[in-house]
C-alpha positions in Angstrom: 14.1 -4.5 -39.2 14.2 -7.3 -36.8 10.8 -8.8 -35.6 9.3 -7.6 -32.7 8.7 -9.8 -29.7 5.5 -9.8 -28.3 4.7 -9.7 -24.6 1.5 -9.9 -22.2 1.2 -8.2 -19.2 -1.5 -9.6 -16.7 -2.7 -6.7 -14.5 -2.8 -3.3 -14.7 -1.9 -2.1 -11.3 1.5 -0.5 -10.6 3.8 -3.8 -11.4 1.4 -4.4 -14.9 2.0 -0.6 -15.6 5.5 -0.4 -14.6 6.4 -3.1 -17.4 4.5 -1.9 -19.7 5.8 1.6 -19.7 9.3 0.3 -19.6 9.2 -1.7 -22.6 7.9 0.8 -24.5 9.0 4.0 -23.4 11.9 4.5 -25.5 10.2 4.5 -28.7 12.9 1.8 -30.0 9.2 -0.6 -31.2 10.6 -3.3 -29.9 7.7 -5.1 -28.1 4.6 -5.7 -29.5 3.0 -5.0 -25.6 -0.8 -5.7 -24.4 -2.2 -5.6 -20.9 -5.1 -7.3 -19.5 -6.7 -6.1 -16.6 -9.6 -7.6 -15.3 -11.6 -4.8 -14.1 -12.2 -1.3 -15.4 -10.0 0.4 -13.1 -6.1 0.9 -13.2 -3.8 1.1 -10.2 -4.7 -2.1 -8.7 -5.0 -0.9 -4.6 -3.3 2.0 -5.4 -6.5 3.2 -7.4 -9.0 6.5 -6.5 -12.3 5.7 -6.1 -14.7 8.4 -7.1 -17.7 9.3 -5.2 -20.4 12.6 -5.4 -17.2 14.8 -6.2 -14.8 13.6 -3.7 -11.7 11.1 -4.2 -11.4 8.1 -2.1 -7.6 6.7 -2.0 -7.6 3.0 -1.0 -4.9 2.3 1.9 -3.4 5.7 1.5 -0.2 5.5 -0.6 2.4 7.6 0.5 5.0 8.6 -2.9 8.5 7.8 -0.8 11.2 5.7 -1.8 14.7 4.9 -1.0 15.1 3.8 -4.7 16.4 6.7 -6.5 15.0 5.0 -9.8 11.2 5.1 -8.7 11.6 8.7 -7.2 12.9 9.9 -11.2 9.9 7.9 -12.4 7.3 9.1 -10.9 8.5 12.6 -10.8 8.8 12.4 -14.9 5.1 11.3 -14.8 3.6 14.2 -12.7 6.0 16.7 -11.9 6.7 17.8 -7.9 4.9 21.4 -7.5 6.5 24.5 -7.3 4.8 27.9 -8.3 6.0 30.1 -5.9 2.5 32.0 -6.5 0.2 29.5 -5.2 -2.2 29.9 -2.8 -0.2 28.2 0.5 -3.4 28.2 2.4 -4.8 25.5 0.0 -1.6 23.3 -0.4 -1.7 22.9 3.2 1.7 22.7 5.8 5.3 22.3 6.4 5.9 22.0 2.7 9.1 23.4 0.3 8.2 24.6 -2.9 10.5 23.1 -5.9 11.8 25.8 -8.4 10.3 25.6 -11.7 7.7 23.4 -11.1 4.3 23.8 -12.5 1.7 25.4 -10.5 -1.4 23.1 -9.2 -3.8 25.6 -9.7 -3.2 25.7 -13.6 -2.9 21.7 -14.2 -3.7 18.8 -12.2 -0.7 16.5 -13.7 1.1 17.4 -11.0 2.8 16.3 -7.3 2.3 17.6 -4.1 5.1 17.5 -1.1 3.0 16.6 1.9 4.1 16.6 5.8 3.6 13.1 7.6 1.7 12.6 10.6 -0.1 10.1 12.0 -0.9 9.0 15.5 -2.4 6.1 17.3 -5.5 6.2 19.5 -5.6 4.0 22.4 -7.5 3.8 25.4 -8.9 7.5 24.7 -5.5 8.8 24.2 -3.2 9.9 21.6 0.4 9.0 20.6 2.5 9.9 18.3 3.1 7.3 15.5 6.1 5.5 15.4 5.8 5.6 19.3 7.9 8.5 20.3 9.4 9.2 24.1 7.6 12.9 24.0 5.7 14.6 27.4 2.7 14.0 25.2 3.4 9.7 25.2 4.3 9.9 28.9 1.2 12.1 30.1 -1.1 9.9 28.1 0.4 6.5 29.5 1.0 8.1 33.2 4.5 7.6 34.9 3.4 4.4 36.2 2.9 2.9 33.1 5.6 4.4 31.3 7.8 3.1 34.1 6.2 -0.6 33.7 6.8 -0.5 29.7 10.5 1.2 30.6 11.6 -1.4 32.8 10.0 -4.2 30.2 12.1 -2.7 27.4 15.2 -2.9 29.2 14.8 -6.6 29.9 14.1 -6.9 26.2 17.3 -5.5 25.4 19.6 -8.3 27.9 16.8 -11.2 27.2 16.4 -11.9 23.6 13.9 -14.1 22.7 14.0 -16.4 19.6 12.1 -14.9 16.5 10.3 -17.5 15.4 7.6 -15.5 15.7 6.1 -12.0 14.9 5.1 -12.0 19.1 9.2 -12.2 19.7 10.2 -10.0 16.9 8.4 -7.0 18.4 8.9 -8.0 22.0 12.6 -7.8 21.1 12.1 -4.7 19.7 10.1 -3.1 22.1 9.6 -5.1 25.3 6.7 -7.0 26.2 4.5 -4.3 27.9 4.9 -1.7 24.7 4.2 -5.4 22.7 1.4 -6.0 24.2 -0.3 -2.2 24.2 0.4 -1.0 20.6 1.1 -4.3 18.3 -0.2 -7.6 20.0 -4.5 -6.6 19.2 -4.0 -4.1 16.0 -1.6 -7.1 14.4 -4.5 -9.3 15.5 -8.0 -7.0 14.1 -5.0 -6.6 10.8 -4.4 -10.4 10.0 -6.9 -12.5 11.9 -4.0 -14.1 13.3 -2.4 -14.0 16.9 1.2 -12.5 16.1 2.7 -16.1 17.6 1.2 -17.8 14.4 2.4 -15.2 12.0 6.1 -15.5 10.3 8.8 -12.9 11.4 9.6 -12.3 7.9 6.4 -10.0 8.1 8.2 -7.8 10.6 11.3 -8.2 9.1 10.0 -6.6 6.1 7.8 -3.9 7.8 9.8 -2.7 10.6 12.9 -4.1 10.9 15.0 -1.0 11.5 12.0 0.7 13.8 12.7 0.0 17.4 12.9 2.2 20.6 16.8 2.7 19.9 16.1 4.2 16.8 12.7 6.3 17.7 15.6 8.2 20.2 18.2 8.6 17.8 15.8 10.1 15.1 14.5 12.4 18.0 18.0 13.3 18.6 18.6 13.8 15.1 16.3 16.5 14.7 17.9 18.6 17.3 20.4 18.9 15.1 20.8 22.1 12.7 22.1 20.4 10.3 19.0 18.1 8.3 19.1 14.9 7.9 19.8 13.2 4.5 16.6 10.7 4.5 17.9 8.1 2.9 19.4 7.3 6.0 16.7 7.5 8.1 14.0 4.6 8.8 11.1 4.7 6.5 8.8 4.0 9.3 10.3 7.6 10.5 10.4 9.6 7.1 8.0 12.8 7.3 8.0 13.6 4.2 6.5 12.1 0.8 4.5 13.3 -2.6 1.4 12.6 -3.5 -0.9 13.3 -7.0 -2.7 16.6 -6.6 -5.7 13.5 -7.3 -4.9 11.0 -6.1 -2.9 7.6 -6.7 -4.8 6.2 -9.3 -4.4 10.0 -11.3 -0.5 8.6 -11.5 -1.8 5.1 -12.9 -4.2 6.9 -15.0 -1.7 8.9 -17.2 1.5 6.2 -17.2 -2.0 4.0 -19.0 -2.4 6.7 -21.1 1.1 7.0 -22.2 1.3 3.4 -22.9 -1.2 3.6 -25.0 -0.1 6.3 -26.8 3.3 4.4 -27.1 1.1 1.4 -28.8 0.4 -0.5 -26.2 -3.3 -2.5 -26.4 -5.0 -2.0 -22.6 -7.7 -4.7 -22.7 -10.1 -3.7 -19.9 -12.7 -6.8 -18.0 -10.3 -9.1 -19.2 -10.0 -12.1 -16.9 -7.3 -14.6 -17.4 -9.0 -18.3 -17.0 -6.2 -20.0 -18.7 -2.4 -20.4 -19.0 -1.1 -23.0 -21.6 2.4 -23.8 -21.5 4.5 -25.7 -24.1 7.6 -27.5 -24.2 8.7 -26.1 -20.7 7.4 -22.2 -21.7 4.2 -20.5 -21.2 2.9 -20.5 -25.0 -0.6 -18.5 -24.5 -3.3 -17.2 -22.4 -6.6 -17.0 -22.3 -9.0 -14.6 -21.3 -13.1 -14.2 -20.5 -14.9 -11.0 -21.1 -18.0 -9.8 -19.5 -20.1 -11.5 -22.0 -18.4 -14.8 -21.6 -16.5 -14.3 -25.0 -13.0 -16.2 -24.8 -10.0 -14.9 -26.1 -6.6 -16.5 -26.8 -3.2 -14.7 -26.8 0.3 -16.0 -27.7 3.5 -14.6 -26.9 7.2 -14.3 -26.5 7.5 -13.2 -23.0 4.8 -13.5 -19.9 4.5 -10.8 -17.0 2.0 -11.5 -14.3 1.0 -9.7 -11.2 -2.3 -11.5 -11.2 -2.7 -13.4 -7.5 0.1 -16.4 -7.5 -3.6 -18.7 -6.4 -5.1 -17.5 -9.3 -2.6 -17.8 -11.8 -1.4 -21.5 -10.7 -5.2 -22.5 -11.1 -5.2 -21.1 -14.5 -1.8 -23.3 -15.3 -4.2 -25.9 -14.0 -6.7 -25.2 -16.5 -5.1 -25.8 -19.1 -4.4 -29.2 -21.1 -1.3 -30.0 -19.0 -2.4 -28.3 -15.7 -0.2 -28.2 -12.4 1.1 -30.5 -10.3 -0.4 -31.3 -7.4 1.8 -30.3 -4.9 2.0 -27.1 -6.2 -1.8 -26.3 -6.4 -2.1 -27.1 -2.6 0.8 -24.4 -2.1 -0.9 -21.7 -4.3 -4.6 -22.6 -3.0 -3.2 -22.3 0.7 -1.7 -19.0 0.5 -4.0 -16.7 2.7 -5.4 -13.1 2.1 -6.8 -10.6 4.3 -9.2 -8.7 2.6 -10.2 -4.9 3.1 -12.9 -2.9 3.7 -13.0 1.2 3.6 -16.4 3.3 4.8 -16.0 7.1 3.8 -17.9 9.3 5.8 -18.2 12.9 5.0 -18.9 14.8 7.6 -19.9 18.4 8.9 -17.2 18.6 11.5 -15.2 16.0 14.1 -15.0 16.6 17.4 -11.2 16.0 18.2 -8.9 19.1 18.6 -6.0 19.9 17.1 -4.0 19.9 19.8 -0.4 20.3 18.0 1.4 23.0 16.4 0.5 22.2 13.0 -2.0 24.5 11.2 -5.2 22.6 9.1 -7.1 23.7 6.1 -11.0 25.2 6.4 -13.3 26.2 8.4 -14.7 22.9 10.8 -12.5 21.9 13.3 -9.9 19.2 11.8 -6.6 17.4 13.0 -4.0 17.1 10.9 -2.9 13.3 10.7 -2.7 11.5 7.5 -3.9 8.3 9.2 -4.6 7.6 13.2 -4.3 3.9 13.8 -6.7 2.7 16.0 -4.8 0.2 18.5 -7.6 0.0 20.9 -9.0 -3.6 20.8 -11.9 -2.6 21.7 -13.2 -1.2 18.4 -13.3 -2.8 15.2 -11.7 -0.1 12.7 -8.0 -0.3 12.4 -6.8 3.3 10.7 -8.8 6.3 9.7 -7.8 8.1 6.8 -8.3 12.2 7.0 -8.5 12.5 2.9 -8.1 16.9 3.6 -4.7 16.1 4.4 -3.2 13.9 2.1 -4.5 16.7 -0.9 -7.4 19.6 -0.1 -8.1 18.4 -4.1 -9.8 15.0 -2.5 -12.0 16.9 -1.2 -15.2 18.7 -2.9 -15.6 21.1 -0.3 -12.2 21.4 1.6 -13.4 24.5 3.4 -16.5 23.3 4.9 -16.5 19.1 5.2 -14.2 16.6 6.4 -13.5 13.4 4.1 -12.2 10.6 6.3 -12.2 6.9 5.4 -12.4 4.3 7.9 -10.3 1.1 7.2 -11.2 -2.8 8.4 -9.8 -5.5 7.7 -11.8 -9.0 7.4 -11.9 -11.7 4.9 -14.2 -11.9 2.0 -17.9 -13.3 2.5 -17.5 -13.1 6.5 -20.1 -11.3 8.3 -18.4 -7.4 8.1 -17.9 -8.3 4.2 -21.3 -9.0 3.7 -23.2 -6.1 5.4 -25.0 -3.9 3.2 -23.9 -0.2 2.1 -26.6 1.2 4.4 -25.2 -1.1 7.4 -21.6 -0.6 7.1 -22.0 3.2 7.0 -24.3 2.8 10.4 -21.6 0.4 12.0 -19.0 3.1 11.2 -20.9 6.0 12.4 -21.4 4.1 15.6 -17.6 3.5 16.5 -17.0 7.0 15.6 -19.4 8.2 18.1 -18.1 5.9 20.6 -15.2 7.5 20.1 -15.5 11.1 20.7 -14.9 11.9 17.0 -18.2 13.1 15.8 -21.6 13.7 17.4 -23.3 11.2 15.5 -25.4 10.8 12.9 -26.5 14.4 12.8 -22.5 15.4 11.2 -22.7 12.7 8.2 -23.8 14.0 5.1 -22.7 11.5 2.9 -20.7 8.0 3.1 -19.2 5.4 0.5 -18.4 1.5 1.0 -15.7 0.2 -1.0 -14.6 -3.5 -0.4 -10.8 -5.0 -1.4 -10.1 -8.2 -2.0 -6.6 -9.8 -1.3 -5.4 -6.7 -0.7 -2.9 -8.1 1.9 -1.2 -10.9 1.0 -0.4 -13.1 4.7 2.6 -14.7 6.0 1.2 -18.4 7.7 -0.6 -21.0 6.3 1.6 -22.5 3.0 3.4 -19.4 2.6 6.4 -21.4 4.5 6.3 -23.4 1.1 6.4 -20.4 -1.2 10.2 -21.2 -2.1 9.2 -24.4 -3.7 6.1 -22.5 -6.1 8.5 -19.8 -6.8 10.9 -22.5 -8.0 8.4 -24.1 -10.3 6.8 -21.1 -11.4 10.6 -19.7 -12.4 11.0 -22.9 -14.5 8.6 -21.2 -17.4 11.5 -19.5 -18.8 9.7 -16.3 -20.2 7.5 -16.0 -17.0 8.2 -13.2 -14.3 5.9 -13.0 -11.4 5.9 -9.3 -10.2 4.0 -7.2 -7.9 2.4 -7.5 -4.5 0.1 -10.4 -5.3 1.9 -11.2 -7.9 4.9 -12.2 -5.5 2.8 -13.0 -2.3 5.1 -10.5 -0.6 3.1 -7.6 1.6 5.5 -4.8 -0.2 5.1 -1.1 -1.0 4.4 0.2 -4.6 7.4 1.5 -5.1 8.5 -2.3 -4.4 6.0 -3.7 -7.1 7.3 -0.8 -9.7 10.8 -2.1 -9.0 9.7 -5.7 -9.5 8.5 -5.1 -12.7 11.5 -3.2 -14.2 13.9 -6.1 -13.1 11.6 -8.3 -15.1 11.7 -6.1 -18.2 15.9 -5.6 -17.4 15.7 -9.8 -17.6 14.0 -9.8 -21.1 16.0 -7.0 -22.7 19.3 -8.9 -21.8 18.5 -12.3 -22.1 19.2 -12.8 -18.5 17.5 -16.5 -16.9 18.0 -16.1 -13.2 15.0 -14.6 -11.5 16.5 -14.3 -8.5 17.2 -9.9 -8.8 12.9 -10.5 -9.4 12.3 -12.1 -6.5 15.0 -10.2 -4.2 13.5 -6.8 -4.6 11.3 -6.6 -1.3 13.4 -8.8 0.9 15.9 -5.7 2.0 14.8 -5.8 5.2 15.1 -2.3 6.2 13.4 -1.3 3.4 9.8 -1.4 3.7 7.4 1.4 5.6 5.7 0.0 8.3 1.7 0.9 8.3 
């Protein structure tokens, strides 16, 4: 028997996960594999926080992707539900049951099919989400308006303005007036930037494909008897997607599991300080427990998703260190960090004003998120945890489970409130927004800060070229993942990351480049 070649994985979010699983899946005991993660929790942002009985999911991670390979994946993880017998009431709306499939009441390994919506809120109103040409958008922005943002889309379409910019990428798109209602302040509370000082590439990434053109022609489409095959329809526009009966971080959960039953070690508060590299390889890292304990590991092969900051600066820690030019690039790449408050409450005062029937007894709308484009509060999306799974939710017939989502950078002055005074700052803007009473409907709440969740596009990311090039110079290195890339991707783009890394070290390939080129398809990514 040949000798097995040994390789450490750094992270155990989806990416970390991914790898793992892939090496060892086959039982062929190729790989000696161990992951380091550097916190207790596995799923990286796509995690489930626990609190009092109900399930917090961070973001909100909708199961959807256009790669056929991740859809088998995840659906050989935690099969897609199907017990004609169970209780509809409870699984919620506007959902097919798959043949065959196990039933969620008996076993929580197990996928739910959930219906998409979300809306905006702006200026008391609200729109669908991606804006929509409905009665509903026009009666909420009044003829006048819609006239004004009309006649500002057409020139838009005969005046195309250079994208050098996110600003011109969505006036393009959408015409300055729509611009300037529904993307110029949410992209501004989202990245702390002005959209003229953030790259295009962000929007070429996000939205790309969405534009008023294609809101019509996927209206239009639905007229039609015939459905649509969604894998060529917009991601922004896709209304359907799975979801664990618990959760995201239930998925991460069990594929950790099964690497460990497949003999992987999962080393848990294991911090990476330290990258040595030899003779033009990475030869070992090292890592810090909680006690301060230092351990060394060598290895054939190196897969990191760890932030590209962090892991450059542990390069530099080592004997040889990093060049100079480099650090500056890594240190410079910016973050916007993430905040969610989850209130649960007695009741919310918004109706249900569309055709969509809800789960339990207080009143409840049925969105998935609403994004909150009014500049005038601080929130940017509200999570309604009822509707991605009733199983989030202790008491799904009598309390609502929402999350409130801000962005802000780590150790400013939202970061730093306490638990007590985030929860009352939350509380407040829901008031002041009509969507509960007060204090008097919030029975419990949770803080749970994020950091680096979103990876930016300004600063020295128009340098990440030249630190990708360096960092691809470590022959058994692969960079994978959302921070591990410094690309703003979807998890299904972090899973795909990782198996193009593990594809590279099964077949000896040395170019990079099908690593790297996983989230740059521009039409690819979900806008949110």
């Amino acid at each position: 028997m040949s000798e097995r070649k040994s390789v450490v994985i750094i992270g155990g979010g989806p990416a970390g996960l991914t790898a793992a699983w892939e090496l060892v899946k086959d039982d062929t005991h190729e790989y000696d594999v161990t992951v380091l993660e550097a916190t207790k929790e596995f799923g990286g942002i796509s995690r489930t926080v626990k609190h009092n009985g109900n399930r917090m999911d961070i973001g909100g991670h909708r199961f959807f992707s256009k790669d056929d390979r991740i859809m088998q994946w995840w659906k050989e993880v935690l099969p897609l539900q199907g017990a004609p017998s169970y209780d509809d009431r409870k699984l919620g709306r506007h959902h097919d049951l798959e043949p065959g499939g196990p039933d969620p009441e008996k076993t929580d390994k197990v996928m739910l099919k959930r219906h998409r919506v979300s809306r905006i809120y702006w200026n008391r109103h609200f729109f669908d989400y991606p804006i929509s040409l409905s009665p509903n958008t026009i009666r909420a922005m009044g003829l006048p308006l819609t006239f004004v943002a009309g006649m500002s889309y057409l020139k838009s379409v005969f005046h195309k303005l250079p994208e050098t910019n996110l600003e011109n990428f969505y006036i393009n798109r959408f015409g300055r007036k729509l611009y300037s209602m529904f993307f110029e302040g949410y992209t501004e509370k989202l990245w702390g930037r002005h959209p003229s000082q953030i790259s295009a590439d962000w929007g070429a990434q996000r939205v790309k494909g969405l534009s008023i053109i294609e809101v019509l022609k996927n209206a239009f489409m639905k007229l039609l008897p015939k459905k649509q095959d969604s894998s060529k329809v917009e991601t922004s526009l896709i209304e359907e997607f799975w979801y664990p009966k618990l959760g995201p971080g239930q998925l991460w959960e069990t594929v950790e599991e099964n690497c460990r039953e497949h003999g992987v070690q999962v080393i848990t508060d294991a911090r990476v300080t330290k990258i040595s590299q030899d003779a033009g390889r990475i030869a070992s890292v090292t890592y810090t427990d909680p006690a301060g304990n230092e351990t060394v590991l060598e290895a054939d092969e190196f897969i990191s998703s760890m932030p590209l900051k962090d892991l450059v600066n542990a390069v530099d820690a080592s004997a040889a260190g990093a060049p100079e030019d480099m650090k500056t690039i890594a240190n410079g790449l910016p973050y916007r960090d993430f905040v969610t408050v989850g209130l649960l409450c007695k009741r919310l005062q918004i109706r249900n004003t569309t055709n969509i029937p809800t789960l339990g007894t207080p009143p409840i709308v049925p969105d998935c998120w609403i994004y909150v484009q009014d500049p005038g509060y601080k929130v940017g999306r509200i999570q309604i945890f009822n509707n991605w799974s009733p199983y989030l939710v202790k008491d799904v017939d009598h309390t609502v489970w929402i999350g409130l989502e801000y962005f802000c950078e780590e150790g400013d002055e939202f970061w730093n409130l306490s638990e007590e005074e985030a929860r009352a700052f939350a509380i407040r803007e829901l008031t002041r927004m009509g969507i509960i009473r007060g204090e008097q409907d919030v029975l419990d709440a949770h803080r749970e800060r994020v950091p680096k969740a979103y990876p930016a596009y300004f600063d020295t990311y128009s340098r990440i070229d030249e630190l990708t090039e360096w960092l691809d110079s470590f022959g058994n290195l692969y960079c994978v993942g959302r921070n591990g890339q410094h690309h703003y991707n979807n998890q299904d783009h972090s899973m795909a990351t990782a198996i193009e890394a593990v594809s590279n070290i099964r077949t000896g390939k040395t170019s990079k480049k099908n690593v790297w080129s996983v989230n740059t398809e521009k039409s690819y990514h979900e806008s949110k």
